[in-house]
PQR file with spaces between the fields and no chain letter, atoms N, CA, C, O and H, PARSE charges and radii, in Angstrom:
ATOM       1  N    UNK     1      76.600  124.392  209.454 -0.4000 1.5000
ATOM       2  CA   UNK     1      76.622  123.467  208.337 -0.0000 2.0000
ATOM       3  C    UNK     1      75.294  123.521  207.579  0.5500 1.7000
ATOM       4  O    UNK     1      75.321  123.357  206.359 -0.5500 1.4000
ATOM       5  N    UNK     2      74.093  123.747  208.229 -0.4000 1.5000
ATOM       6  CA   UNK     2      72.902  123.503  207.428 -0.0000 2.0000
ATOM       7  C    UNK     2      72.820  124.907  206.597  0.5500 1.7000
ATOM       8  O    UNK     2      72.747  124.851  205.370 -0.5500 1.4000
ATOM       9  H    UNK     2      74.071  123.880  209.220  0.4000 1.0000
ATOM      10  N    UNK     3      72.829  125.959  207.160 -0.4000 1.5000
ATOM      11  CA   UNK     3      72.734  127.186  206.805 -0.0000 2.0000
ATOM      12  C    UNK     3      73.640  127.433  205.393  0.5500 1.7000
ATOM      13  O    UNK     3      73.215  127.864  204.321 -0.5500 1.4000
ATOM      14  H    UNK     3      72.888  126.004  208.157  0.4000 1.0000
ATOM      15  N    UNK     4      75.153  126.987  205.762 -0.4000 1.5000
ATOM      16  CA   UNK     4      75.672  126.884  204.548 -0.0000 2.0000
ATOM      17  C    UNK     4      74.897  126.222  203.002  0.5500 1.7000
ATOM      18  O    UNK     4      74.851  126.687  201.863 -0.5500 1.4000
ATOM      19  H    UNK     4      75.499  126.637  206.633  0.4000 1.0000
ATOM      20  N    UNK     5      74.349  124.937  203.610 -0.4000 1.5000
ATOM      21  CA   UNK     5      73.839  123.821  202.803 -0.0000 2.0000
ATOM      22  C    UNK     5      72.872  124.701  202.070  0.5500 1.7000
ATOM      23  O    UNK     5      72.869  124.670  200.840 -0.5500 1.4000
ATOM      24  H    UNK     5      74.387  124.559  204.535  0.4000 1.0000
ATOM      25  N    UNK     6      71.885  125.642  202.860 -0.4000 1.5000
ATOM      26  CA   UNK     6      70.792  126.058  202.207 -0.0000 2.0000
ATOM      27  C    UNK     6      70.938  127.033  201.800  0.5500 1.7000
ATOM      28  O    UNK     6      69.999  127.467  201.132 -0.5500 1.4000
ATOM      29  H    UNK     6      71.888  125.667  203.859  0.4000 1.0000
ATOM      30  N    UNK     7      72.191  127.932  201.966 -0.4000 1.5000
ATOM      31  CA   UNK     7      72.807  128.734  201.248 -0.0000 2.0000
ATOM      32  C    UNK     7      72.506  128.436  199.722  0.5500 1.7000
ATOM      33  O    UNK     7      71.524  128.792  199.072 -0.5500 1.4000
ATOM      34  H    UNK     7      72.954  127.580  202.508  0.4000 1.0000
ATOM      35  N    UNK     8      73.835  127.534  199.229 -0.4000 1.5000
ATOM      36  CA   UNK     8      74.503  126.872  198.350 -0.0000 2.0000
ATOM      37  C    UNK     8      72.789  126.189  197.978  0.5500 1.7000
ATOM      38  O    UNK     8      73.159  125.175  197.385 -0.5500 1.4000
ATOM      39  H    UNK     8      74.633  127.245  199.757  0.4000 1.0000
ATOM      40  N    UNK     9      71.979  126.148  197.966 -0.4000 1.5000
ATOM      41  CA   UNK     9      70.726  125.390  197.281 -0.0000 2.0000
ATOM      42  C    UNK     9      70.056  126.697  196.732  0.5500 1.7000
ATOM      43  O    UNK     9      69.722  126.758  195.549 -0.5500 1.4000
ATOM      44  H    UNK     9      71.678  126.971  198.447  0.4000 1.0000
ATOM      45  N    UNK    10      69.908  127.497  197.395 -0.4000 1.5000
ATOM      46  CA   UNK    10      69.600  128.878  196.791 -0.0000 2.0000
ATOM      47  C    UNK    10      69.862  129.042  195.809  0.5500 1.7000
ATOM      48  O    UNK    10      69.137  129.079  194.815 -0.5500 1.4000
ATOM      49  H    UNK    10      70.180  127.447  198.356  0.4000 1.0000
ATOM      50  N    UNK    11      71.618  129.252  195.964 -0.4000 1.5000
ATOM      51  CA   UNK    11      72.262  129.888  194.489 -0.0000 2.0000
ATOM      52  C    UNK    11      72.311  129.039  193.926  0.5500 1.7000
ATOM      53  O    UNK    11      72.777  129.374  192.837 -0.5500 1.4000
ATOM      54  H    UNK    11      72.206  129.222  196.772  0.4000 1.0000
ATOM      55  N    UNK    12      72.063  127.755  193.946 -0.4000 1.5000
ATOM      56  CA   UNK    12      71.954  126.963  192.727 -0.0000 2.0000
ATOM      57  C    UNK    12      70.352  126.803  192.046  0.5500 1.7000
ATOM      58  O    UNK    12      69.999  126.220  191.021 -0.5500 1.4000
ATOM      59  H    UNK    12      71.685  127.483  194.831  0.4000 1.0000
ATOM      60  N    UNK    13      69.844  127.294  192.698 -0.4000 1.5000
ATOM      61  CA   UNK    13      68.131  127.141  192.200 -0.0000 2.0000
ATOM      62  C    UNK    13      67.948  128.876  191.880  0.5500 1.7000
ATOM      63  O    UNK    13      67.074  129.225  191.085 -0.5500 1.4000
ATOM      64  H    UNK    13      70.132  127.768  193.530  0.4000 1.0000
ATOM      65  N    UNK    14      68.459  129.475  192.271 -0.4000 1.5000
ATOM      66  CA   UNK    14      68.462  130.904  191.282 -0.0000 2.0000
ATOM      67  C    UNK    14      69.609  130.846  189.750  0.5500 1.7000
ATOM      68  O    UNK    14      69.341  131.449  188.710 -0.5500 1.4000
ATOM      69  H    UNK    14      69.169  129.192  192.916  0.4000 1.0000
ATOM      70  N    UNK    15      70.868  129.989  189.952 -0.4000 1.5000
ATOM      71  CA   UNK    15      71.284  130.206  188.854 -0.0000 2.0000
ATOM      72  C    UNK    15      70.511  128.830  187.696  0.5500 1.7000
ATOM      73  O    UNK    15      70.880  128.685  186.531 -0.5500 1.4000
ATOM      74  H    UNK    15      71.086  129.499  190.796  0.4000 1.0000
ATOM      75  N    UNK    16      69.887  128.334  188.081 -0.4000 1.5000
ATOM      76  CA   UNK    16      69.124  127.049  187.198 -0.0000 2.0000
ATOM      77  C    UNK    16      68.076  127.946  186.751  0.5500 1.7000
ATOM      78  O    UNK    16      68.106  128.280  185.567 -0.5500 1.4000
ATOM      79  H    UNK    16      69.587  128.451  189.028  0.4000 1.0000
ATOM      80  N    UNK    17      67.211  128.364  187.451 -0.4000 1.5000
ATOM      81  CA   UNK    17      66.254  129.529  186.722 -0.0000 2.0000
ATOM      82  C    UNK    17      66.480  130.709  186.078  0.5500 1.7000
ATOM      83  O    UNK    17      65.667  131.083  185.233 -0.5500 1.4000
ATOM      84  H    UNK    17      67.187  128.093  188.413  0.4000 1.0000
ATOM      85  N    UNK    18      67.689  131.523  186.395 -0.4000 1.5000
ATOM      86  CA   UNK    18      68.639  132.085  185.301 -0.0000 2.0000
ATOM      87  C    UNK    18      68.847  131.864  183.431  0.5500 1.7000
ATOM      88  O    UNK    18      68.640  132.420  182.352 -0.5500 1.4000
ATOM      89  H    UNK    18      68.350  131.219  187.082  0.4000 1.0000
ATOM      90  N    UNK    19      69.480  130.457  184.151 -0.4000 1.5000
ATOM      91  CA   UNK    19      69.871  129.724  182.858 -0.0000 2.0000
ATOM      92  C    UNK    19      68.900  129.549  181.916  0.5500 1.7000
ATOM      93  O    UNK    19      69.081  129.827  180.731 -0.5500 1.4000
ATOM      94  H    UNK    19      69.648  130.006  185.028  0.4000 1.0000
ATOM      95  N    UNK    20      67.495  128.940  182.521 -0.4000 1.5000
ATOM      96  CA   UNK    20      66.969  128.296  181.960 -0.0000 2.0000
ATOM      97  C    UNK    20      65.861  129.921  181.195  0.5500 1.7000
ATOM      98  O    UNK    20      65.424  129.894  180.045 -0.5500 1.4000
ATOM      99  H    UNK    20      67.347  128.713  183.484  0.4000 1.0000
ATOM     100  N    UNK    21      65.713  130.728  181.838 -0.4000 1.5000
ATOM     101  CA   UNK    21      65.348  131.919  180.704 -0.0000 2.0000
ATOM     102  C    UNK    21      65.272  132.626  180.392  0.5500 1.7000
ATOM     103  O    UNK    21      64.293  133.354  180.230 -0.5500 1.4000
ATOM     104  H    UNK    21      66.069  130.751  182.772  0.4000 1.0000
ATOM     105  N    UNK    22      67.302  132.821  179.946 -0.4000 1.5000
ATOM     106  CA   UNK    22      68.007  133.118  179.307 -0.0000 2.0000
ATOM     107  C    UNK    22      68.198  132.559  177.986  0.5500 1.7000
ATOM     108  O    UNK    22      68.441  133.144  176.930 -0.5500 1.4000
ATOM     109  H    UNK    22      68.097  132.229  180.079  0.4000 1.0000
ATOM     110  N    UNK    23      68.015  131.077  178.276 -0.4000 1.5000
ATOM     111  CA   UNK    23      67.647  130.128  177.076 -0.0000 2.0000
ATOM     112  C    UNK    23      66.698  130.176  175.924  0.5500 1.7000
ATOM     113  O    UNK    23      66.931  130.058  174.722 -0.5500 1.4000
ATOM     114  H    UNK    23      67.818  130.603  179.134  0.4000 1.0000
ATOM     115  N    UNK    24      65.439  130.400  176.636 -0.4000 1.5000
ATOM     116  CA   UNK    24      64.434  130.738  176.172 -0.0000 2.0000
ATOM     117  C    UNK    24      64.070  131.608  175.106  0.5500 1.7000
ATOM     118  O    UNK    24      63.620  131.561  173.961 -0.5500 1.4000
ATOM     119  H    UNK    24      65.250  130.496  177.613  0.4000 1.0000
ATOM     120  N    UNK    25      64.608  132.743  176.302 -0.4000 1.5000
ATOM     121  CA   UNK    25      64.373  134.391  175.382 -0.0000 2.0000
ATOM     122  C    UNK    25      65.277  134.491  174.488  0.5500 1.7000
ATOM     123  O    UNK    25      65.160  135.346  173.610 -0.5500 1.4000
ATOM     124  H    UNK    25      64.974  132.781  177.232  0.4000 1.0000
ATOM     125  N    UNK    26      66.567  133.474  174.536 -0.4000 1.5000
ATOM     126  CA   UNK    26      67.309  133.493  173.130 -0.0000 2.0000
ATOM     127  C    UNK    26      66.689  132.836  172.088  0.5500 1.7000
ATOM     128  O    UNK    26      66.801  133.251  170.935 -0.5500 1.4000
ATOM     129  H    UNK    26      66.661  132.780  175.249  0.4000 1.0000
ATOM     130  N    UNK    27      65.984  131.758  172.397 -0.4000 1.5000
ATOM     131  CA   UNK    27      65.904  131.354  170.991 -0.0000 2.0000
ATOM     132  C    UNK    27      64.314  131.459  170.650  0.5500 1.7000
ATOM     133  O    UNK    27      63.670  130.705  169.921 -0.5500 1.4000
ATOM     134  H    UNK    27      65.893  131.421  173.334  0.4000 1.0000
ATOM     135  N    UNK    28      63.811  132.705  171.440 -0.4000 1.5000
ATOM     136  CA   UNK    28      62.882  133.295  170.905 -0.0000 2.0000
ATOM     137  C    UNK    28      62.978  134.487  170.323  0.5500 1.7000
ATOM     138  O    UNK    28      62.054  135.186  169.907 -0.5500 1.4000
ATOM     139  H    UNK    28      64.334  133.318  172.032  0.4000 1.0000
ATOM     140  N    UNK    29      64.662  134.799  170.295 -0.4000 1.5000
ATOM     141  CA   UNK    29      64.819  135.998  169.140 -0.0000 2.0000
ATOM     142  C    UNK    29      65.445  135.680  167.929  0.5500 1.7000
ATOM     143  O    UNK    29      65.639  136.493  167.025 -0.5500 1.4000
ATOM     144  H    UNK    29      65.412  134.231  170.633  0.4000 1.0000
ATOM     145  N    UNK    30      65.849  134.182  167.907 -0.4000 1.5000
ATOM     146  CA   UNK    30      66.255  133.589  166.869 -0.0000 2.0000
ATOM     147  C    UNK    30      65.757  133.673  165.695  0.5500 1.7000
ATOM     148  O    UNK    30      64.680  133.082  165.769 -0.5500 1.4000
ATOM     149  H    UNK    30      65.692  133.522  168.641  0.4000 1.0000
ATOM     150  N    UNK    31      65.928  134.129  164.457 -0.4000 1.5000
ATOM     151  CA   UNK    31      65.153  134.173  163.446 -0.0000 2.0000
ATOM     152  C    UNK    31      64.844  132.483  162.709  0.5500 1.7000
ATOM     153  O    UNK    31      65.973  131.993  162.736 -0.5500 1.4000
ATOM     154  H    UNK    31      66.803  134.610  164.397  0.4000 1.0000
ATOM     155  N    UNK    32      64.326  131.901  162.375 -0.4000 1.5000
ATOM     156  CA   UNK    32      63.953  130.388  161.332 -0.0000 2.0000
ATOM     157  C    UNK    32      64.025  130.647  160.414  0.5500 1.7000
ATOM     158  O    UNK    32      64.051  129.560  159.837 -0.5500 1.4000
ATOM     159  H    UNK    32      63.409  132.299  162.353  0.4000 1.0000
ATOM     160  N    UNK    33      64.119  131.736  159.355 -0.4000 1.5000
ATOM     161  CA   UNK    33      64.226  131.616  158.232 -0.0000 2.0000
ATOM     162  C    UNK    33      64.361  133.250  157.878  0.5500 1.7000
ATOM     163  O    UNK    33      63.711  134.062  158.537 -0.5500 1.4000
ATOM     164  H    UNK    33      64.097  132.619  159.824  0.4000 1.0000
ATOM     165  N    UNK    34      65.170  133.640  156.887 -0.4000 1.5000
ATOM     166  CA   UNK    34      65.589  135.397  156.417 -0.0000 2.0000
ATOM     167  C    UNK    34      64.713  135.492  155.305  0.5500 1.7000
ATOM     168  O    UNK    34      64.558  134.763  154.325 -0.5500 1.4000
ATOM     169  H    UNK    34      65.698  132.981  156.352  0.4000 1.0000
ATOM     170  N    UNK    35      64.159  136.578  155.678 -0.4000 1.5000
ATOM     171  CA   UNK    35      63.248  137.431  154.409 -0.0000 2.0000
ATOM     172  C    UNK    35      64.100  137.313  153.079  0.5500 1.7000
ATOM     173  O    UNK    35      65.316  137.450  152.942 -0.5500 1.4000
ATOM     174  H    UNK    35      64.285  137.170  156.474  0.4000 1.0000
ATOM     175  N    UNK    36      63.261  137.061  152.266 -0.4000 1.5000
ATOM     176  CA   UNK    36      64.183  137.604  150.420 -0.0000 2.0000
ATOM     177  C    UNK    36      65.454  136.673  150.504  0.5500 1.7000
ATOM     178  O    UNK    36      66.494  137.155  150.056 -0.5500 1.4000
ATOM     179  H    UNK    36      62.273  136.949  152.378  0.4000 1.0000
ATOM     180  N    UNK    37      65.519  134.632  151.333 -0.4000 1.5000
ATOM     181  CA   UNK    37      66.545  133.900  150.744 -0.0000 2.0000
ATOM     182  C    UNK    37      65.336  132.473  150.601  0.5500 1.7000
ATOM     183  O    UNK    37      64.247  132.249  151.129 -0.5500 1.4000
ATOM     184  H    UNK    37      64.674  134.240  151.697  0.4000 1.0000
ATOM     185  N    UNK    38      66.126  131.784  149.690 -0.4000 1.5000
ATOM     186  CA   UNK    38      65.208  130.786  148.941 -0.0000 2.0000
ATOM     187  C    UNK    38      66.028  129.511  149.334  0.5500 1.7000
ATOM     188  O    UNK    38      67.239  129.418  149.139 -0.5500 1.4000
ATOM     189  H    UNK    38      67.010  131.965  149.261  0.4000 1.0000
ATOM     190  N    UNK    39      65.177  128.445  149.962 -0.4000 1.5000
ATOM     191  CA   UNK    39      65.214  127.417  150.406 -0.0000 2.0000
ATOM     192  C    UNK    39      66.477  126.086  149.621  0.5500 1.7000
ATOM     193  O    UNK    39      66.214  125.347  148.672 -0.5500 1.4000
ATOM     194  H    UNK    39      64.193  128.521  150.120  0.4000 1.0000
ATOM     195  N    UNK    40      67.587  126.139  150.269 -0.4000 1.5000
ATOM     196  CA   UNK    40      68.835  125.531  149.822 -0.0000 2.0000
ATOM     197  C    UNK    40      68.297  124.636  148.711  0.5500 1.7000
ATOM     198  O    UNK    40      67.213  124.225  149.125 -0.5500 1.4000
ATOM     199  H    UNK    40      67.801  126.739  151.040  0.4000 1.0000
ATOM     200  N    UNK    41      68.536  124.136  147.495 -0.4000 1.5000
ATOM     201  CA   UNK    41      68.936  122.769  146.696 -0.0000 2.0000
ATOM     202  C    UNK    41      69.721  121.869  146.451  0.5500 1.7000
ATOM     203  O    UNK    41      69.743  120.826  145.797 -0.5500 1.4000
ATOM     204  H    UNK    41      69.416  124.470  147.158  0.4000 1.0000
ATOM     205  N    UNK    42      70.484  122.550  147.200 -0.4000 1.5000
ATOM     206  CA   UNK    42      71.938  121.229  146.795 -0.0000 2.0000
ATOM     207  C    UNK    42      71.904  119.769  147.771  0.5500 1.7000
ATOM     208  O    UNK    42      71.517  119.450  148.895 -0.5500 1.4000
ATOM     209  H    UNK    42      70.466  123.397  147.731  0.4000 1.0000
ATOM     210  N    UNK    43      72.450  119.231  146.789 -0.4000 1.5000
ATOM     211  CA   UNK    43      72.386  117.902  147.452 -0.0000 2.0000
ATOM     212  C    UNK    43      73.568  117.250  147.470  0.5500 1.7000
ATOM     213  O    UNK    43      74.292  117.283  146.475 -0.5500 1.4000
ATOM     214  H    UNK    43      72.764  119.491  145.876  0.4000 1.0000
ATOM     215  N    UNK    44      73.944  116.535  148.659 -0.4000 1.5000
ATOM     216  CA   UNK    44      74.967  115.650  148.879 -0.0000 2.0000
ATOM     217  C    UNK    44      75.372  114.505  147.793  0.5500 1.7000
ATOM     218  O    UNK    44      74.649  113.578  147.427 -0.5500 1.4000
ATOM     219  H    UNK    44      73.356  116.508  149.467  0.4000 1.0000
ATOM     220  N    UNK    45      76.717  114.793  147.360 -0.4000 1.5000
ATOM     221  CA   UNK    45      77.806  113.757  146.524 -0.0000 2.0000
ATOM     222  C    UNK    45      78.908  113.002  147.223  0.5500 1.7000
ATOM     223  O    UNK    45      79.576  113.528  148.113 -0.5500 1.4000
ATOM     224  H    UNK    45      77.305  115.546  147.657  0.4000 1.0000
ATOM     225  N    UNK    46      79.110  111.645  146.773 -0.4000 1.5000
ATOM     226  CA   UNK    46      80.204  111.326  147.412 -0.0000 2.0000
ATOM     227  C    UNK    46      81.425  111.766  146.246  0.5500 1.7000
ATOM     228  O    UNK    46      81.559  112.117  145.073 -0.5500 1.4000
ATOM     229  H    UNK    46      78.568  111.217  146.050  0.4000 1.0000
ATOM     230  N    UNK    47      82.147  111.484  147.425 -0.4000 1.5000
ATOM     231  CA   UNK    47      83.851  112.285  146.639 -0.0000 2.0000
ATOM     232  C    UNK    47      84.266  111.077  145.607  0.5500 1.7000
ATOM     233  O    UNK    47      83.938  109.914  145.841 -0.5500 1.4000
ATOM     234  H    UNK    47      82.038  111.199  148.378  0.4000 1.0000
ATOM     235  N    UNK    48      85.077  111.486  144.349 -0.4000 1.5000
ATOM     236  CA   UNK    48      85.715  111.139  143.477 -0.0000 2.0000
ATOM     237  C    UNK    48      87.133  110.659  143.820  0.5500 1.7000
ATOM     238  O    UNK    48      87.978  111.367  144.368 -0.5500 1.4000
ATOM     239  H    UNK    48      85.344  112.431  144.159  0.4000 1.0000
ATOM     240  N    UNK    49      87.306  109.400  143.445 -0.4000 1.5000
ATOM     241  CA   UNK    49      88.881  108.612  143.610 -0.0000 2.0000
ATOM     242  C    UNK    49      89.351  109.161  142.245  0.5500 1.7000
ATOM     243  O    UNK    49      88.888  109.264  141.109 -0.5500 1.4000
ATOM     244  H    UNK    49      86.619  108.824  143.000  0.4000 1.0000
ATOM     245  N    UNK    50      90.618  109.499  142.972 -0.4000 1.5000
ATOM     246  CA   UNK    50      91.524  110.059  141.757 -0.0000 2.0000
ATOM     247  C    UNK    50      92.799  109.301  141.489  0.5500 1.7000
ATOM     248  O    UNK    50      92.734  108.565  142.473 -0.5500 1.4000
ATOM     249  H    UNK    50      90.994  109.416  143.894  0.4000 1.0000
ATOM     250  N    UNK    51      93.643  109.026  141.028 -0.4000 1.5000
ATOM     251  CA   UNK    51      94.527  107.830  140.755 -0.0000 2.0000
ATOM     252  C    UNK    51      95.611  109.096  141.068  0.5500 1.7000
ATOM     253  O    UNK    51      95.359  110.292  140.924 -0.5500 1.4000
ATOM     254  H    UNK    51      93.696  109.624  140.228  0.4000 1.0000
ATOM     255  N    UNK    52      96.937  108.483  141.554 -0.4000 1.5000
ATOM     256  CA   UNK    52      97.843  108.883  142.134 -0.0000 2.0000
ATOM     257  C    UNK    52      98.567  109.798  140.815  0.5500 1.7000
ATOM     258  O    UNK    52      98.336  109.631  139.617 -0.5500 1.4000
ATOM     259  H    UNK    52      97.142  107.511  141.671  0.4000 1.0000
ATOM     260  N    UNK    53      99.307  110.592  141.306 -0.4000 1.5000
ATOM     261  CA   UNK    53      99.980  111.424  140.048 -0.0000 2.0000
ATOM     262  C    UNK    53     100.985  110.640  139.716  0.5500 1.7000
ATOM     263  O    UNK    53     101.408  109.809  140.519 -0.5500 1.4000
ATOM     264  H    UNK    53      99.495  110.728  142.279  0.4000 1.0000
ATOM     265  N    UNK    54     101.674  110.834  138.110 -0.4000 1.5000
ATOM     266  CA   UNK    54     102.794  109.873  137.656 -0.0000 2.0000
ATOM     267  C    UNK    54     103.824  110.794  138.259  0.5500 1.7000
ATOM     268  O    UNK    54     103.606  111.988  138.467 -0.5500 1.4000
ATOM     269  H    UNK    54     101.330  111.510  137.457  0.4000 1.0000
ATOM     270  N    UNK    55     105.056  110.125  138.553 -0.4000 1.5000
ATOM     271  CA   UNK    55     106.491  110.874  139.072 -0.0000 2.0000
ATOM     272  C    UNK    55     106.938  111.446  137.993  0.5500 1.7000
ATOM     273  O    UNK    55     106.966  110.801  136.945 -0.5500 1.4000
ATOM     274  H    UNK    55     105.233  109.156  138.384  0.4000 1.0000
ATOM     275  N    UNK    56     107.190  112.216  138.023 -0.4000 1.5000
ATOM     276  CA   UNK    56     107.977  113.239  136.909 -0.0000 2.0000
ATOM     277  C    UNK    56     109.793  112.420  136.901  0.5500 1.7000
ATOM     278  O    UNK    56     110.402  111.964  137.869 -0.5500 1.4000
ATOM     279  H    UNK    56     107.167  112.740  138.874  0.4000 1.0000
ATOM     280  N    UNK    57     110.149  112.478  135.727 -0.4000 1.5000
ATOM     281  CA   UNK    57     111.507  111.858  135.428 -0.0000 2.0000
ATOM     282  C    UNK    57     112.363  113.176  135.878  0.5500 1.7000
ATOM     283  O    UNK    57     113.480  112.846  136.275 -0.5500 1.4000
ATOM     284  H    UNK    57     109.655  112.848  134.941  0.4000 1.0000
ATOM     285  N    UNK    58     112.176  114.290  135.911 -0.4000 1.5000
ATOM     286  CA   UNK    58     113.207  114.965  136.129 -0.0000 2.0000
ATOM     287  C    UNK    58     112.914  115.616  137.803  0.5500 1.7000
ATOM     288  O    UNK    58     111.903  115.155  138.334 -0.5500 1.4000
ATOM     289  H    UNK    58     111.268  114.559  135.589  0.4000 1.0000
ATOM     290  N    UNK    59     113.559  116.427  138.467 -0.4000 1.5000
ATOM     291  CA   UNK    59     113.354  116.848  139.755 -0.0000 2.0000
ATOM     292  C    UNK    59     112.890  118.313  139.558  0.5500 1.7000
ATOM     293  O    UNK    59     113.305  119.149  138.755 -0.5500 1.4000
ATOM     294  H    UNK    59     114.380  116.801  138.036  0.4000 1.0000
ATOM     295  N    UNK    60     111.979  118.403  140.442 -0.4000 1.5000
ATOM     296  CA   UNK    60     111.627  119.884  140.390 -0.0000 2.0000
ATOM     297  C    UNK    60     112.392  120.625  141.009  0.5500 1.7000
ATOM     298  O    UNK    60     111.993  120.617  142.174 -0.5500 1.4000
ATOM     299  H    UNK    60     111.642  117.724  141.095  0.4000 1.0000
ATOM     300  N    UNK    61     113.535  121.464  140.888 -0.4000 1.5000
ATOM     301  CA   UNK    61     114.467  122.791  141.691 -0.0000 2.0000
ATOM     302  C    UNK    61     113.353  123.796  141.825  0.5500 1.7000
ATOM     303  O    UNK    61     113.547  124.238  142.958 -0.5500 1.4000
ATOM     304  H    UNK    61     113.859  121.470  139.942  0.4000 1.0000
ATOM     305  N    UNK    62     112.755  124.149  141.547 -0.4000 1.5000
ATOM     306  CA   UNK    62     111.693  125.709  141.942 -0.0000 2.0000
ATOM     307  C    UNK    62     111.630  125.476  143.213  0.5500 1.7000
ATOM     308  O    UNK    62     111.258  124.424  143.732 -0.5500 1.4000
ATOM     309  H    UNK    62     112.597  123.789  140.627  0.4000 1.0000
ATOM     310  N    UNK    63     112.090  126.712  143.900 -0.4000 1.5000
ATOM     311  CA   UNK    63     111.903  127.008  145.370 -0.0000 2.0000
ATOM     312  C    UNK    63     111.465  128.700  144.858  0.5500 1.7000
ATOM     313  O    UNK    63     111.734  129.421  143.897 -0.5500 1.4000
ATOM     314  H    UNK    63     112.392  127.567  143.478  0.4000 1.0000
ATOM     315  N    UNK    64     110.393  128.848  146.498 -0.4000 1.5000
ATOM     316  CA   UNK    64     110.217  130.293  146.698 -0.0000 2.0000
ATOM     317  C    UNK    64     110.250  130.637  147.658  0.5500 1.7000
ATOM     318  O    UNK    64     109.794  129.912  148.542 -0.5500 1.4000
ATOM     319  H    UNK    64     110.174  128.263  147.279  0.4000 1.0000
ATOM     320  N    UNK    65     110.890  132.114  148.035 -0.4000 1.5000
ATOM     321  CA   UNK    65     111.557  132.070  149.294 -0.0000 2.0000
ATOM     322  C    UNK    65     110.601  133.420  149.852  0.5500 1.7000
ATOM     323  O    UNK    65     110.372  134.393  149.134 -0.5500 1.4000
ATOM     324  H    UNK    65     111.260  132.703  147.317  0.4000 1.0000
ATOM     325  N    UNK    66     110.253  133.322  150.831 -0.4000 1.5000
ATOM     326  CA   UNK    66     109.306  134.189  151.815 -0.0000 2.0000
ATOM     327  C    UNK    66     109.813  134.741  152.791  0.5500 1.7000
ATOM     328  O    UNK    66     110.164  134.165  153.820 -0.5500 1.4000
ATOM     329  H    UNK    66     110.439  132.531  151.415  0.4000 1.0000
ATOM     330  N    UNK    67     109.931  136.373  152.468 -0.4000 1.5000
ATOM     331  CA   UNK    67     111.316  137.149  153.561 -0.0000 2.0000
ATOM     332  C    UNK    67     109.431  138.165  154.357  0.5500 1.7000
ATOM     333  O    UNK    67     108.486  138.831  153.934 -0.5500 1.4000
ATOM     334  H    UNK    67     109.645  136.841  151.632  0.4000 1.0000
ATOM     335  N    UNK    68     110.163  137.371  156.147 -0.4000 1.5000
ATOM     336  CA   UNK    68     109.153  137.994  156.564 -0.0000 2.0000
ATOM     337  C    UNK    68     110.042  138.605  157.659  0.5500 1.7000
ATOM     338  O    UNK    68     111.272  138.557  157.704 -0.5500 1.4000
ATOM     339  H    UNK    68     110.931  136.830  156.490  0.4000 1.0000
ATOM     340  N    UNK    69     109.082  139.276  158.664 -0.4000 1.5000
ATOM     341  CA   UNK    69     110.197  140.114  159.588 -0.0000 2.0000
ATOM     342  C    UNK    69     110.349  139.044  160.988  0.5500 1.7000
ATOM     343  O    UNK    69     110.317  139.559  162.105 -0.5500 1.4000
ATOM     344  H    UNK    69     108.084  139.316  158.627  0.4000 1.0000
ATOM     345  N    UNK    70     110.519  137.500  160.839 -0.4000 1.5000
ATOM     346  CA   UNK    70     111.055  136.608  161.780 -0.0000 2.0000
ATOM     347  C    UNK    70     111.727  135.518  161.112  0.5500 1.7000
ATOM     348  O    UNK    70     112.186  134.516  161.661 -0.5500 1.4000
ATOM     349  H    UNK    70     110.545  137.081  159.931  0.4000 1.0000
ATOM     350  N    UNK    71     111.751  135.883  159.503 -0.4000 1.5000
ATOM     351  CA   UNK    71     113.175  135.359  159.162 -0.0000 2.0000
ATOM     352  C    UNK    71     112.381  135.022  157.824  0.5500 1.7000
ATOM     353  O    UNK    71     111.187  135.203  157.581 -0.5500 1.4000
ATOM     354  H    UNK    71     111.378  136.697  159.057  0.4000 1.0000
ATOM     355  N    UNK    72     113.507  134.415  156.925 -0.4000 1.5000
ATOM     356  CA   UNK    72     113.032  133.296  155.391 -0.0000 2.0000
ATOM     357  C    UNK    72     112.195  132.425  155.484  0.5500 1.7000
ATOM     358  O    UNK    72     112.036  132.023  156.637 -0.5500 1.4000
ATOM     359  H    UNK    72     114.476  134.268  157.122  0.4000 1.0000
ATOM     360  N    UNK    73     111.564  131.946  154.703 -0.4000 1.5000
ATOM     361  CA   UNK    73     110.598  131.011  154.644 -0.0000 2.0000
ATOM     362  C    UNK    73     110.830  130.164  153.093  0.5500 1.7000
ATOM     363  O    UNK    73     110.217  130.529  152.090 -0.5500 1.4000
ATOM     364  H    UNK    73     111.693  132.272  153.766  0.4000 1.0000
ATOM     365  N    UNK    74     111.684  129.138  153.081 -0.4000 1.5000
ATOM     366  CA   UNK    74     112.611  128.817  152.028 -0.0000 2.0000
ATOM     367  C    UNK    74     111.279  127.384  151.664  0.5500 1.7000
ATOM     368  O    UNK    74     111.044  126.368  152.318 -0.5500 1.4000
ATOM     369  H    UNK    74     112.181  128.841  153.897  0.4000 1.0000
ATOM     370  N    UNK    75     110.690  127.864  150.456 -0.4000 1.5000
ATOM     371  CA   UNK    75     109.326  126.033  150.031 -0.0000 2.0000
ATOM     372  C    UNK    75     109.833  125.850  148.585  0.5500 1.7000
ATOM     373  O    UNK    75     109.384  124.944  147.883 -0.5500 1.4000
ATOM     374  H    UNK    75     110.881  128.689  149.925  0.4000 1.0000
């Protein structure tokens, strides 16, 4: 039982030091910023309320039909 125990503490203290730089060396190849691009300007808007569309008096019939090779696709 102990042997197991200190097994299992091993591989968990080799895969924690693994992890941890693997971590590292990634985001020490990470670039912060690309040669020859210029620092974003845009700025956040809130969205526009738009008033509901009027119903059309007559019905729209236009359908288009989409022939694929697992059958019609009838919109």
């Amino acid at each position: 039982m102990f042997r197991t125990a200190k097994i299992a503490t091993i591989a968990l203290a080799l895969i924690a030091s693994t992890t941890l730089m693997t971590t590292s060396v990634q985001a020490a190849e990470r670039p912060v910023t690309v040669p020859g691009c210029k620092t974003p300007t845009s700025k956040s808007s809130t969205p526009k309320t738009v008033k509901q569309p009027a119903a059309s008096a007559k019905p729209n019939t236009k359908s288009l039909t989409l022939k694929t090779n697992c059958g019609d696709i009838v919109i």
